[in-house]
C-alpha positions in Angstrom: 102.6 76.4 51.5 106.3 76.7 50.3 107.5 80.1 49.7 111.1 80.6 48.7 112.4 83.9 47.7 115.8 84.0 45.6 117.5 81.2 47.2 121.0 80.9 46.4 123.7 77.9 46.8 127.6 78.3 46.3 129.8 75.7 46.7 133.6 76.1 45.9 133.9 75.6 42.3 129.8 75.3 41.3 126.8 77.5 42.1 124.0 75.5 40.9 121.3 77.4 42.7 121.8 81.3 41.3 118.4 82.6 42.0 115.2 80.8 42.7 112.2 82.1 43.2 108.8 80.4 43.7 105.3 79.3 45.5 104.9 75.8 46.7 100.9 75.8 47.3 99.5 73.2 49.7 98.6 70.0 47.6 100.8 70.6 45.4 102.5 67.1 43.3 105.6 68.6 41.6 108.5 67.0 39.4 111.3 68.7 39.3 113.1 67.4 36.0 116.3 68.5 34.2 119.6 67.9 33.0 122.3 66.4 35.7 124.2 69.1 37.7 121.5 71.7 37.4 120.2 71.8 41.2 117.5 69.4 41.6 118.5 67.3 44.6 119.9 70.8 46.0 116.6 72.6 45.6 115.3 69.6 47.9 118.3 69.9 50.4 117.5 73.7 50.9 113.9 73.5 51.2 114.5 71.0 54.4 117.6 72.7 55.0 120.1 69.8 54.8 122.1 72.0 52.9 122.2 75.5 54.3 121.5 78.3 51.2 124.4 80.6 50.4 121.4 83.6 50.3 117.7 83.5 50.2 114.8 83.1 52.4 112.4 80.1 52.8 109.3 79.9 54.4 107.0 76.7 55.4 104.0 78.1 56.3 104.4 81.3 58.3 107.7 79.6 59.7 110.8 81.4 57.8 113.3 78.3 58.2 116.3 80.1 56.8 115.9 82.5 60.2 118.8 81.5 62.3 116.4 80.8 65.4 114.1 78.4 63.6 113.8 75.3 65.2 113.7 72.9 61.7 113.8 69.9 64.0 110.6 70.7 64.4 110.0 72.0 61.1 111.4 68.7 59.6 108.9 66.7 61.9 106.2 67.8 59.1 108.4 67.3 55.9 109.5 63.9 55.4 112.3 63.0 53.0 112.9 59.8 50.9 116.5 59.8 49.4 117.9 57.6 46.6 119.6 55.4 48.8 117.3 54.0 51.5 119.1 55.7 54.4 117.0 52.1 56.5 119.3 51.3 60.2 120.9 47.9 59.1 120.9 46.9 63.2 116.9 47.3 63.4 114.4 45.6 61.8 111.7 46.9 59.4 109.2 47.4 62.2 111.7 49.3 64.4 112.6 51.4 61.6 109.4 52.8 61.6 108.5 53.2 64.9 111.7 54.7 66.1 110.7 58.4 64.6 107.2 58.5 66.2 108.2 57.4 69.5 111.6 59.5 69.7 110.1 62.6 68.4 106.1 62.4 68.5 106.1 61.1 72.0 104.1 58.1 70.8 104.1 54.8 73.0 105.3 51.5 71.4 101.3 49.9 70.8 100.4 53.5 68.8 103.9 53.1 66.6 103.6 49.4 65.9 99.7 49.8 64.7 100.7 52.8 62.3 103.6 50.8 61.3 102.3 47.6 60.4 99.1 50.0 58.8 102.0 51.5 56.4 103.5 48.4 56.0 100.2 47.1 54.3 99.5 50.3 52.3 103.2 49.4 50.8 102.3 45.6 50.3 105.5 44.6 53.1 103.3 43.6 55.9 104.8 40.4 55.9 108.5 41.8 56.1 108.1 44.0 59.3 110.3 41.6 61.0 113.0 40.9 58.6 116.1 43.4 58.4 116.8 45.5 55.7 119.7 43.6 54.0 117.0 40.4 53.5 115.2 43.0 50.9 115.6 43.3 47.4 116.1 47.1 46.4 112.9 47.7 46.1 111.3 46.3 48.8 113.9 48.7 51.3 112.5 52.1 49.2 108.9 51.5 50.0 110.0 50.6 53.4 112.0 54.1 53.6 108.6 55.4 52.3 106.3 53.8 55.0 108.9 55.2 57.5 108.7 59.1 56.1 104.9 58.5 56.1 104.7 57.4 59.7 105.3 61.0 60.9 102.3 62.1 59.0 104.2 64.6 57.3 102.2 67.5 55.6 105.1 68.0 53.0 107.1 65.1 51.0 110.7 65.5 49.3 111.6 62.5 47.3 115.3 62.8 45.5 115.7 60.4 42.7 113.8 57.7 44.8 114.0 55.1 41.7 117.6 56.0 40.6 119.2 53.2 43.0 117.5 50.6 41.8 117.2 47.7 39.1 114.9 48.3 36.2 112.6 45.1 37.6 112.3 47.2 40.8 110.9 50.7 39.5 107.9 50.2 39.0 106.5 48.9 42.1 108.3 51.9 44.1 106.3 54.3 41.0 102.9 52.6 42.2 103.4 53.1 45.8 104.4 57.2 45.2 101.2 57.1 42.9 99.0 56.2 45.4 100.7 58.7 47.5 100.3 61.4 45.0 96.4 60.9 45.2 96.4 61.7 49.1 96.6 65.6 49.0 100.0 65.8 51.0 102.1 68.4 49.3 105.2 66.3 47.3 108.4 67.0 44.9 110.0 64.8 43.3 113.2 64.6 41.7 113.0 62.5 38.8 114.8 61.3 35.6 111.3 59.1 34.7 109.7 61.2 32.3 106.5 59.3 31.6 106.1 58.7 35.7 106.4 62.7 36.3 104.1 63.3 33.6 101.2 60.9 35.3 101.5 61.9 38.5 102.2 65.5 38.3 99.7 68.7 38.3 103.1 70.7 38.2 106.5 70.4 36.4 109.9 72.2 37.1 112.7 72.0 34.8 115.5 72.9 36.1 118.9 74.7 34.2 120.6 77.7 34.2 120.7 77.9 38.1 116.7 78.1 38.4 113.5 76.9 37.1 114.0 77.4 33.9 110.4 77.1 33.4 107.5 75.9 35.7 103.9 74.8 34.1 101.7 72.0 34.3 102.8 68.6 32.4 100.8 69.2 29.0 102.8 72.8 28.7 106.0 71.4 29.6 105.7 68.4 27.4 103.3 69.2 24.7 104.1 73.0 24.2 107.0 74.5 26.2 107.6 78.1 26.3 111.7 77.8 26.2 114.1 75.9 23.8 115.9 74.2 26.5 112.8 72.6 27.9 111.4 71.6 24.5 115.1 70.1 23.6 115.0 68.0 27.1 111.6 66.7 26.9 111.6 65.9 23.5 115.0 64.0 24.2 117.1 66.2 21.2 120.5 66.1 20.8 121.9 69.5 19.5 125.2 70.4 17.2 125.4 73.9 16.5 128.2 75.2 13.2 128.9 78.6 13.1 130.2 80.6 9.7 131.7 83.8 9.4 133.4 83.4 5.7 132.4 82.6 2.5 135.9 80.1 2.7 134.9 78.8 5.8 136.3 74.8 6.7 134.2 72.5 5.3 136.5 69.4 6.6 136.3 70.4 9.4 132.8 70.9 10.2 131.8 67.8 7.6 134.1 66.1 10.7 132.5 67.4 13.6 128.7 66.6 11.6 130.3 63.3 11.4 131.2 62.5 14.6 128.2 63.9 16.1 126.2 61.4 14.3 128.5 59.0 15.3 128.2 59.7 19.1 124.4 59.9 18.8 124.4 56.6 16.6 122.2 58.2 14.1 122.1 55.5 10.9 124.8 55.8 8.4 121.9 56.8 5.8 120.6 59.9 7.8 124.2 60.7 8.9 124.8 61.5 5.4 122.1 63.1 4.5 122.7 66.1 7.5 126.0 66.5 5.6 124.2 66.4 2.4 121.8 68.8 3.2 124.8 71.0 5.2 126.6 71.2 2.4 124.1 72.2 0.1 122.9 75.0 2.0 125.9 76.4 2.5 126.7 76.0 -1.4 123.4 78.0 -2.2 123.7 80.6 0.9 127.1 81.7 1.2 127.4 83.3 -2.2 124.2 85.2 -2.0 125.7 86.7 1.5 128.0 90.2 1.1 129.0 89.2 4.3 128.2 85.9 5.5 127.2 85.3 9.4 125.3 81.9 9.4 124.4 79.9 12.8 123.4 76.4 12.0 122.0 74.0 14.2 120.7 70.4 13.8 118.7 68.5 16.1 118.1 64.6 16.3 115.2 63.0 18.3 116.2 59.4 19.0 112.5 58.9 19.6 111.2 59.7 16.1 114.9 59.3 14.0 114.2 62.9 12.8 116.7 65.4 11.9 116.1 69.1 11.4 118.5 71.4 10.5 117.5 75.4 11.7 119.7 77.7 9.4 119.7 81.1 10.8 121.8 83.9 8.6 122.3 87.8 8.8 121.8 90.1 5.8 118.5 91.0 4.3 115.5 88.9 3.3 116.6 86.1 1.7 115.0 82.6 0.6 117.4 80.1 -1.3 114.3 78.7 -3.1 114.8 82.1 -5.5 118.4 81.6 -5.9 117.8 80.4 -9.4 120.2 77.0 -8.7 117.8 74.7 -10.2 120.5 71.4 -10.0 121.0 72.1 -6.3 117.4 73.0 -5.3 116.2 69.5 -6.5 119.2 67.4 -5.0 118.1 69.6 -1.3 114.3 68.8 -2.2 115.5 64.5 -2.6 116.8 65.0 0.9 114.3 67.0 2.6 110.7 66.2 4.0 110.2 69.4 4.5 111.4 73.1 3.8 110.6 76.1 5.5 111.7 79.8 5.0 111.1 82.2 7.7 111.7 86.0 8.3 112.2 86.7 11.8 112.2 90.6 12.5 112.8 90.2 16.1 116.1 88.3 16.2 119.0 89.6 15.0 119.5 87.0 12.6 116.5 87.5 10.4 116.5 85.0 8.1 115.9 81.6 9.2 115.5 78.5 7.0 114.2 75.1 8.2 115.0 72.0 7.1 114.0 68.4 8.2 115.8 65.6 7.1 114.1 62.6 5.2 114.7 59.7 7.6 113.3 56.9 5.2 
């Protein structure tokens, strides 16, 4: 077991660990997923303490490794790490690599290595490359080799940062079948990943990462099918996000019909959708803004690339208010052409109450 108790990393101009908190249970397959520059290969550096935490406390087992007087040579000989870029000795050849880690530090003798070796080698399908060097493999071929060599110290935990991210497309997916099979072994594992479908299938737990923490932490049908937070459901569900916000009835429409626009633009959304958003934007605002004594409107529109779908969520202040009764008949038809569906809400918790939801029509 993992525990880590409000760990904390500071660099000079970035702290992208602020406080994380959580339990690591033995057997344990966790992807740790988020936007770049949120923590994820730093989470992994702390927890085998390549990188040493600004503040916090981690503990392997009943082993605290941020004490000072830990020995995490020791600690590290039962937590293997794979990193994105091989890390293989260029001088040595794939067998060597292997066995150099098990003899140096396990005491094993050179008969013991090479068997557990050349065993590995097979698990990984590179039995016949044990005595070729690493610059005669293809990218792929040196990962699995890098993973034969963590797993030859029979390590009881497994970090793996980004372990695809180095290589070619072609190359992917025969390094996703070997950390599959290794998923099914019971050895505790995170990995970093930007594979969404792979740290779906091999995953019994996901953490997405932002904010300086785990933003939230559940099993892969919560994060992906029903996620607690907004951030999480925007990642998984691949949104991009333009948020408008009005505080005048003579607001500039240029310049946010611009930055609609070039938003579209920038997310290639079709030249038929892209006027539709303003469409619909403008609209809105045309049958809102009058009705509001004194106007405070948030308006945000997200576009799934997956499904082509744009939804525009229209939160506003003032009391309860639903356009459909504003009596605008010519306007109210034009915004039903444009609209698969519409969606008034009244939300007394927030502090924008009314909320109206509108997704595009995409056909």
């Amino acid at each position: 077991m993992i525990k880590i108790e409000h760990l904390r990393k500071e660099y000079a101009n970035t702290t992208p660990l602020k406080d994380v908190s959580t339990v690591i249970n033995d057997g344990d397959v966790i992807s740790v997923i988020g936007p770049s520059g949120t923590g994820k290969s730093t989470l992994l550096r702390c927890i085998n303490q390549l990188e040493k935490p600004t503040s916090g406390r981690i503990w392997v087992d009943d082993t605290e490794i941020t004490d000072p007087k830990c020995d995490i040579t020791k600690v590290r000989q039962k937590m293997g790490m794979v990193f994105q870029s091989f890390n293989l000795f260029g001088h040595m050849t794939v067998i060597e690599n292997i066995m150099m880690a098990p003899i140096r530090l396990l005491g094993k003798s050179k008969q013991e290595a090479y068997d557990t070796g050349m065993e590995l080698l097979r698990t990984v399908g590179l039995a016949e490359k044990a005595l070729s060097y690493p610059d005669e493999l293809s990218g792929g071929q040196k990962q699995r080799i890098a993973i034969a060599r963590t797993l030859a110290m029979d390590p009881n935990v497994i970090l793996l940062d980004e372990p695809t991210s180095a290589l070619d497309p072609t190359m992917v997916e025969e390094v996703q079948a070997v950390i599959r099979d290794l998923a099914r072994t019971g050895k505790t594992m995170m990995i970093v990943t930007h594979e969404m479908n792979f740290a779906r299938a091999i995953s019994n737990r996901i953490f997405f990462m932002d904010e300086g923490g785990i933003y939230e932490d559940g099993t892969p049908e919560q994060i992906y099918e029903h996620p607690r937070r907004e951030k999480t459901r925007r990642f998984v569900r691949r949104l991009m996000v333009l948020e408008l916000n009005i505080e005048s009835r003579d607001y500039d429409y240029l310049n946010m019909a611009g930055q609609i626009g070039t938003w579209c633009v920038k997310n290639q959304i079709t030249p038929k959708l892209s006027n539709r958003v303003k469409l619909v934007f403008e609209e809105i605002m045309g049958l809102l803004l009058p009705a509001l004594q004194k106007p405070r409107v948030q308006a945000v529109c997200e576009y799934s690339a997956q499904t082509e779908q744009a939804e525009w969520s229209i939160h506003y202040s003032g009391p309860r208010y639903d356009v459909s009764t504003s009596g605008n008949d010519i306007s109210l038809a034009v915004l039903k052409g444009m609209t698969e569906k519409e969606e008034y809400i009244w939300d007394d918790g927030t502090e924008l109450k009314n909320r109206l939801r509108l997704i595009v029509r995409h056909e």
